[in-house]
C-alpha positions, 0 to 999 in steps of 0.5 A: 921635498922642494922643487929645485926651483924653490930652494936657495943653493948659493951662498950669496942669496943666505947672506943676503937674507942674514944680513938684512931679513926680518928675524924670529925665533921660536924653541926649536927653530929660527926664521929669517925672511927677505921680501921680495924687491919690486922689479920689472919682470914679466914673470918674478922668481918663486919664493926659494927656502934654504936651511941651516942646520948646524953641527951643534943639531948632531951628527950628519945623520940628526943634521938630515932628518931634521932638514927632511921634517923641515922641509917636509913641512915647508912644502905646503907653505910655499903658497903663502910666501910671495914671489921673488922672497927668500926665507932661511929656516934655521934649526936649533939642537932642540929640533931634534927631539921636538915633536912634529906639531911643535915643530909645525906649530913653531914654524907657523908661529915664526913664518907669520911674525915674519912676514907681518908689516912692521908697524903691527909687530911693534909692541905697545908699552905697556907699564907706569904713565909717563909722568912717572919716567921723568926725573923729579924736581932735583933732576937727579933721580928718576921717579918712581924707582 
């Protein structure tokens, strides 16, 4: 279970995150994270999780389960978010019938995605040299294709 103080419970703070968090999804599951902005403060807030489950998971019965395995796995996590972030985990139908190691295994792999700086999570081309991209002499097709 999540401390009341780790967990977001207004709706201002969910759409927030949906609006403008880093994404990534994995089978069962998708993350979205907001890093904390700087601020002044003498003590910054804690990390807060909040989770989306919809009715497309299953019934009301499903829906808590798989809130209570996510949030049973997140607990230890909370060490690694920084102070002040906000982190939605968001289950899929297929949570409830994954695993739990594919289930943590999955939240893991989304939670570090996430939270990596953005230039290292650019994928670097790989394919045909550019020479091959541009248009021939004519101009009106492109070489290679």
């Amino acid at each position: 279970m999540l401390s009341p103080k780790n967990r977001m419970r207004h709706s201002t703070e969910f759409n927030a995150v949906m609006r403008s968090g880093r994404r990534s999804g994995r089978g069962a599951l998708g993350v979205v994270y907001l890093a904390p902005r700087p601020t002044s403060e003498a003590e910054p807030d804690p990390p807060r999780v909040g989770f989306i489950v919809s009715k497309a998971v299953g019934g009301a019965v499903v829906r808590n389960r798989v809130q209570r395995r996510l949030r049973h796995m997140m607990r230890p996590r909370l060490v690694d978010l920084p102070n002040g972030s906000l982190l939605v985990v968001r289950a899929k139908p297929s949570a409830t019938t994954a695993r739990a190691e594919e289930l943590d295994a999955q939240l893991e792999s989304a939670i570090a995605s996430v939270m990596r700086p953005k230039s290292a999570s650019r994928r670097r081309r790989v394919g045909r040299a550019e020479e091959s991209r541009r248009p021939d002499a004519a101009g009106e097709r492109w070489a290679g294709r």
